[in-house]
N, C-alpha and C positions, 0 to 999 in steps of 0.2 A: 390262156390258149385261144387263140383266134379261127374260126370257122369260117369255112370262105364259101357263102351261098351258092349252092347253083345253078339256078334261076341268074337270069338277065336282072331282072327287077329286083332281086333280092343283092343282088352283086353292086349295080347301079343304087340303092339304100346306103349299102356300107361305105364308097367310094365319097358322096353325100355327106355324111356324118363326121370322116374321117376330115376331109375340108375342112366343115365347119370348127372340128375340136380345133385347126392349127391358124383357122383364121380369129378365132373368140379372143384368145389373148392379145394379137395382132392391133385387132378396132378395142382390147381394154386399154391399149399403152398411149392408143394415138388421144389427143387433145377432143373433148366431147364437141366443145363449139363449132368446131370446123374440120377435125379428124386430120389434121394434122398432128406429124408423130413429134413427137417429143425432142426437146436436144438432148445434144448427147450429152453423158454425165461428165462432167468435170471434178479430177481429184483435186482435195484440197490441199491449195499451196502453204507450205510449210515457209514460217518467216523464220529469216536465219537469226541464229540466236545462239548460246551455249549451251542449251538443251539439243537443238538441231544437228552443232558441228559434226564431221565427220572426224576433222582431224584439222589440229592447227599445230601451229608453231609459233613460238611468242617469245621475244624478244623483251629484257628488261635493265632499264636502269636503276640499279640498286644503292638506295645510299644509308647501310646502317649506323648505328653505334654499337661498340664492342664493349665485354666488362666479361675481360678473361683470367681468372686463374689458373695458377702450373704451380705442381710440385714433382719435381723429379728426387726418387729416392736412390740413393746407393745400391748397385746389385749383388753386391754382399754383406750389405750392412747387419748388423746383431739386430736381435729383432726387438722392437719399438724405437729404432734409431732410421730417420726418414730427414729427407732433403727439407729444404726450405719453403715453406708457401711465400709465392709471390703473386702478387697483380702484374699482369703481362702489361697493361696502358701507364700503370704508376710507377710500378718500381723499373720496369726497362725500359721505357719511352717509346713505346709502340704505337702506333696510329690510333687514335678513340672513335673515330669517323671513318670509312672506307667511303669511295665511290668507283664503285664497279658495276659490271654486265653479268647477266645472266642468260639462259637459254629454259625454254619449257617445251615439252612436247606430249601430244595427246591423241589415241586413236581408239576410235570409237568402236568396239569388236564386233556387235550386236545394237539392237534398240536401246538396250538396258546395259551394255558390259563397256567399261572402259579402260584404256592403260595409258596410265599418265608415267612421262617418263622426266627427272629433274637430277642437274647436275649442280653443285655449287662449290667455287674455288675460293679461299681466303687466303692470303699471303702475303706475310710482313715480315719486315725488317727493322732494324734501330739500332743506333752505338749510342748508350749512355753510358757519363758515369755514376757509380752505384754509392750511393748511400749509406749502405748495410753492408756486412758478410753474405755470401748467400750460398746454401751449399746446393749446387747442381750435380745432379746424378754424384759421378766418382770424382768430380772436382770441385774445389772450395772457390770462390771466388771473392776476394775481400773488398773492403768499402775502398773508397778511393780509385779501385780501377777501370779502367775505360773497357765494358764489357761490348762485344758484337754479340747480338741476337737473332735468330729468325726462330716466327711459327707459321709453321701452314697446315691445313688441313684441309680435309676433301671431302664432300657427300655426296653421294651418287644413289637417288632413290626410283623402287618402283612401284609406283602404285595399284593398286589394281582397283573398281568400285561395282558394284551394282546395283544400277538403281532399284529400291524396292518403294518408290512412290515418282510417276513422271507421267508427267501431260502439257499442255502447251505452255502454261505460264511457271511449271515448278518444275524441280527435278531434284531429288533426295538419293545420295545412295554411300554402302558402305561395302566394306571387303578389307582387304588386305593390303598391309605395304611394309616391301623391301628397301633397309637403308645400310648402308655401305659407309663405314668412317675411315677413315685414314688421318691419323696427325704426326707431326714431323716435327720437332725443337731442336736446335742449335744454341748454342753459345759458347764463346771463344772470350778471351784476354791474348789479343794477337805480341802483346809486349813481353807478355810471361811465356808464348807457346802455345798456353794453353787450352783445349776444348774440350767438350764434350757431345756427341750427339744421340737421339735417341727416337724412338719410329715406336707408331703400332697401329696395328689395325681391331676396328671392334665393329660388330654387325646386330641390327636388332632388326624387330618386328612390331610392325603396330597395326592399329585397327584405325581406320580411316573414315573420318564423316564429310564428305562433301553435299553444299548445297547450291543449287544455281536456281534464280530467279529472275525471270523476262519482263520489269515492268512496267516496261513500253516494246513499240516498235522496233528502237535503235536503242534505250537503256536496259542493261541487265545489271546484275549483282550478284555475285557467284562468293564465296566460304566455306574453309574445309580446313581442319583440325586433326591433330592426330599425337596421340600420346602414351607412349609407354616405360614403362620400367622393371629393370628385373636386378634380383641378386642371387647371386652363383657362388658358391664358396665364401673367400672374401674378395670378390670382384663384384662390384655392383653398376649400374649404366641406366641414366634415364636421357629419354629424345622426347622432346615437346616441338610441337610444329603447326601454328596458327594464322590465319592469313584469310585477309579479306579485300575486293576491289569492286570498282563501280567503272563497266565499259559502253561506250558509246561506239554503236554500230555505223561506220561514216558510210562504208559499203558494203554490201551482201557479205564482203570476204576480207574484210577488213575492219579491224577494231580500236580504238585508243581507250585506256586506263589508266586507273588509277587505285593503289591499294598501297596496305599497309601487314607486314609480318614480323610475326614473331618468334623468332627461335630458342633454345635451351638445350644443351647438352651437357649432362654429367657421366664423366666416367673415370672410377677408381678401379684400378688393377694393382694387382698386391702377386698374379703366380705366374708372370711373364718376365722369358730371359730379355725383352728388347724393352721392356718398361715398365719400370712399378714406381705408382705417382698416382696423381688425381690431376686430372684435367676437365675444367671447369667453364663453360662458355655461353653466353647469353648476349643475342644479336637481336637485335631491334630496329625497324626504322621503314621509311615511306620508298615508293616505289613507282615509277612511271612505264607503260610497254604500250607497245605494239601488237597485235596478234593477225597472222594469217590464216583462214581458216578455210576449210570446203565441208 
């Protein structure tokens, strides 16, 4: 509570002091040598980097190797009576190398939160002829015939991360991710009539480690893993998903790479009307992108 003297003298005291309290910190801020004030503070400039981004978009040339299994079973067959396993590259002459594109995308929610979003397309085709019998789904198909094939499949993932260690040169974090499968098999003996086709879709969850590392100006090195598996009845499903690059910062918002990933998916389904089989895939191989970032 303040008292306001009143006395002249006593008035002209407080007015006095009150000065002084606002000029003391004034002559503490300015420079002692010459009482000039200080410059102003400058925030520190953040160097762009994968820790930094806000949000990119990244473009990628992909060239794996494939080493796929399929077995499609009969959908009324007596039970322990099941299709054929085949190798999709050996036995029906399917590409063993793909070269394709991808897309990646990443936004940054918070300091620490991020959501990475990735799509990936495979799709092939091949007419050999077979070797063996091969029983697909509800159709037999015998050696000697000129079989049409296609597989495709789809992953549509989303990740989510947060960093639980990040400062200028590191950035560690982990969370959760959404992955979305879809695969599609065909084959036909166009001479016999004959085909057969078959669809399914399966969905899992995995825990996600991502690491990015600044170490330089313009090199960073970023890695992130993620792996899971479950079984459900007699339906079981594992997703492995490994990958590691090394990019060079040309501009603020502009990057080139280099990396290399690893896939794996397993899934047997045994209590679905659109497919019971095991579908079996391990994708491999080196990678070159782009990346736009802000």
């Amino acid at each position: 509570m303040l008292i306001w003297p009143t006395s002249s003298r006593g008035r002209g005291a407080l007015i006095a002091a009150l000065l002084a309290a606002q000029t003391v910190p004034a002559l503490a801020d300015r420079d002692p040598r010459n009482g000039a004030p200080p410059p102003p503070s400058r925030k520190k400039k953040e160097i762009p980097s994968p820790i930094t981004d806000r949000f990119y978009i990244e473009g990628i040339f992909y060239a794996p190797v494939l080493n796929t299994d399929l077995r499609v079973d009969p959908s009324h067959a007596a039970p322990g009576v099941t299709g054929t396993s085949v190798n999709v590259e050996r036995d029906l002459g399917q590409l063993h190398r793909l070269y394709q594109g991808r897309m990646e995308l990443m936004f940054r929610l918070r300091e620490r939160s991020k959501l990475r979003v990735d799509y990936e397309n495979v799709d092939r085709s091949a007419s050999k002829l077979l070797s063996r019998t091969i029983q697909f789904g509800n159709q037999t198909f015998f050696a000697n015939d000129q079989a049409d094939t296609a597989l495709a499949w789809r992953i549509f993932t989303l990740t989510y991360t947060y960093s639980v260690y990040r400062n200028d040169w590191l950035e560690i974090g982990t969370g959760l991710a959404a992955h979305l499968i879809e695969a599609q098999a065909h084959g036909a003996v166009v001479a016999l009539n004959e085909h057969q086709d078959v669809a399914a879709a399966a969905g899992f969850a995995t825990i996600p480690l991502d690491i990015a590392w600044r170490v330089s100006r313009r090199i960073a090195i970023t890695a992130r893993e993620q792996y899971f598996r479950v079984d459900i009845r007699q339906s079981t499903g594992l997703l492995s998903d490994a990958h590691a690059d090394v990019q060079y910062r040309w501009y603020p918002n502009f990057s080139l790479g280099a990396g290399y990933t690893y896939e794996r998916i397993d899934v047997q389904l045994q209590n679905l009307n659109s497919f019971r089989g095991v579908f079996s895939t391990e994708v491999k191989g080196p990678e070159a992108f782009f990346r736009v970032s802000f």
